[in-house]
C-alpha positions, 0 to 999 in steps of 0.5 A, a space after each residue: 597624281 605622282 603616287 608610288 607604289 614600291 615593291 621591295 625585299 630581299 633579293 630573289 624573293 619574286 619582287 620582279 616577277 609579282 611587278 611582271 604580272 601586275 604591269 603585264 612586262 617582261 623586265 627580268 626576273 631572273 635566279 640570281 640576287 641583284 637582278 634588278 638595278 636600276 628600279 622600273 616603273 609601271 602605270 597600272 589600271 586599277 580593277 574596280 567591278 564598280 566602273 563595269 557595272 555603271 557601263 553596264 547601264 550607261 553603254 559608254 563608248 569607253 570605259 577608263 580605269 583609274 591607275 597607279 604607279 608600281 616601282 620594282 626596287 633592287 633587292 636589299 642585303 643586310 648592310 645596305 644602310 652601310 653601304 652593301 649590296 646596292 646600299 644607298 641606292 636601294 634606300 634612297 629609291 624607297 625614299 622617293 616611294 609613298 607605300 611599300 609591298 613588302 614581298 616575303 619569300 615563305 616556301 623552301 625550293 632548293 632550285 630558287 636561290 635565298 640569298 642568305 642560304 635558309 628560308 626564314 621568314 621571320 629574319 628576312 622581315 626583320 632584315 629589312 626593317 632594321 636596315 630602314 630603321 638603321 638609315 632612319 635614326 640617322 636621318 633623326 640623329 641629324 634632325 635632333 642636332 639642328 633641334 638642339 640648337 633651336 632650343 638654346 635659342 627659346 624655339 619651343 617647337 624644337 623642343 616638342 620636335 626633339 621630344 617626337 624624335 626620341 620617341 621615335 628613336 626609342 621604338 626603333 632602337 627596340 627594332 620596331 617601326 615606328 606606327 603614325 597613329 601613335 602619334 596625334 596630327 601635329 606630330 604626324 605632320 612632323 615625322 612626314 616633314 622627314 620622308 623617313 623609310 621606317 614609317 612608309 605605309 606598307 602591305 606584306 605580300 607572303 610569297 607562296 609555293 602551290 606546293 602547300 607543303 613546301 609552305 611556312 606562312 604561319 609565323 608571318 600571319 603572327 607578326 603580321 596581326 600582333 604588328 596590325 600589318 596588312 598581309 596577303 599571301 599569294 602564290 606569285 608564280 600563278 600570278 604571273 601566269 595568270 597575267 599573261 593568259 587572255 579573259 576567256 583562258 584566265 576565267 578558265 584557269 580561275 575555275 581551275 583553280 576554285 577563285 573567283 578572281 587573281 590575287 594580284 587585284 587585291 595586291 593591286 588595291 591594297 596599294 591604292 589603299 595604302 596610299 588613302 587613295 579613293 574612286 568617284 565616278 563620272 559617266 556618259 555617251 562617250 565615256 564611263 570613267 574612275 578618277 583618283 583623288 586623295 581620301 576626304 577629297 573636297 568636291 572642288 579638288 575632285 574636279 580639279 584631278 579632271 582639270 585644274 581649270 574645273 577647280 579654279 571656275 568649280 560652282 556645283 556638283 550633281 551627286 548620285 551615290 554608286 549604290 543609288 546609280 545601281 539601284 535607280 539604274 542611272 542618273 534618270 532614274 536616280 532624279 526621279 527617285 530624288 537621289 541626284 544631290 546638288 552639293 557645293 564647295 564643302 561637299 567632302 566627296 565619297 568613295 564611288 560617287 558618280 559626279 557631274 561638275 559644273 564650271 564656269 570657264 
């Protein structure tokens, strides 16, 4: 479907090595700034316990994940929205990104290079919100002067337009970034049109050392709640470890270390939230399989992510909610429950619903 993930920060902070584990590659990741130029890209299954349980009833042939897009972004410097560091680059490849994982560096090592000398979490946020913000209000400094000229000719629209981007430009000039729900669905649509940096939805992953002590995670969590942001702290390093070890040794060390589960599957699928992204089901013989669709996805729309010609010929769907496919253990047991609905073209699709579509072709 086109969705990306970026993984940005400063350099050096474990943004490499956090897309190494979540792809399971072995791009560098070295201990130097600007090690990735060139951002890289990777397709990655997305875990959903839900899929292996609807097997578990079903015994399909093979079970297919849904995936997701995760692009590792060069490393920004203060200046690059004049130009520093790899500058416009970096910018114009988080442009091209739908939601953000802003990897943050919370632990002193003095073999692990910062790239401003000190850890301090709290300025290295703020160093890369202003750079977004800086090239932002230059993005909305030229929107507001085509607006200016519209106005003169009678276009109210540009004047309700000029109206959001002084809005927008005030919250930014006080160094915030600027929160869509702020904002009713006309004015969303507005700022969207603009692609702006400033307003990507974005997760704070807080990169952690396994040496408690050496931690300072305190002041982000602050800033992370009083700026209603997602936050996920992880130790990156054990992460990456975590990936490279197979079912039986990943159990093993998970006990180890008192988890029932990686980190990384929560970084994972606060990425798929980010991007309003949710999961239906279809099952049988031959497969037990998630599809993506986009949240308040019509039963049309959802079949057409399977194939555009399922949309364009779409007549019913046979609907079992996941809860009822567990509890009535499949779809036979499910209809004699009374629990398989059939639903039309305005059935808005839930997440984890299990789907049979019918077409014509």
């Amino acid at each position: 479907m086109g969705f990306k993930c970026g993984i940005l920060g400063l350099p050096n902070v474990g943004k490499s090595t956090l897309f190494n584990a979540i792809t399971k590659s072995s791009i560098p990741a070295e201990n130097f700034p600007f090690c990735t130029i060139e951002p890289n890209l990777g397709i990655v299954n997305v875990p959903d316990k839900r899929l292996d349980s609807i097997n578990s009833i079903v015994k399909s042939e093979k079970v297919i994940p849904t995936t997701m897009s995760f692009v590792d972004i060069a490393g920004l410097v203060k200046g690059a929205s004049k130009g520093e560091g790899l500058g416009n680059a970096f910018l114009s490849n988080i442009r091209e990104m739908n939601a953000l994982l802003h990897v943050v560096r919370c632990f002193d090592d003095e073999n692990v290079v910062h790239v401003d000398g000190t850890i301090n979490p709290l300025k290295d946020v703020e160093t890369i919100n202003l750079e977004l913000i800086f090239a932002d209000l230059e993005v909305l400094e030229k929107r507001e002067q085509k607006l200016e000229k519209l106005i003169r000719s009678g276009d109210g629209d540009a004047k309700k337009n000029k109206e959001i981007i002084q809005s927008l430009k005030e919250l930014m000039e006080n160094g915030n970034l600027p929160r869509l729900d702020q904002f009713d669905a006309e004015e969303i649509k507005f700022i969207e049109s603009m692609n702006l940096l400033s307003t990507k939805p974005m997760v704070l992953v807080a990169n952690l050392s396994d040496d408690d002590s050496k931690n300072n995670l305190g002041d982000l969590e602050d800033y992370a709640n009083n700026n209603h942001m997602n936050i996920i702290p992880a130790v990156i390093k054990v992460e990456h470890e975590l990936a490279t070890l197979d079912e039986d040794e990943q159990a093993e060390y998970l006990e180890l270390l008192g988890m029932d589960e990686p980190v990384l599957n929560k970084i994972i699928l606060a990425g798929y939230k980010l991007l309003n992204l949710e999961t239906f089901f279809t099952c049988g013989p031959k497969e037990s399989r998630a599809w993506t669709m986009p949240q308040n996805s019509l039963a049309p729309q959802a079949a057409g992510v399977i194939h555009t010609d399922f949309e364009r010929g779409f007549i019913k769907a046979e609907v079992i909610s996941y809860e009822d496919f567990i509890h009535c253990e499949g779809e036979s047991g499910a209809k004699k429950d009374g629990k398989l609905r059939l639903e039309g073209k305005d059935y808005m699709v839930m997440d984890g619903d299990v789907i049979h579509f019918k077409f014509n072709v």
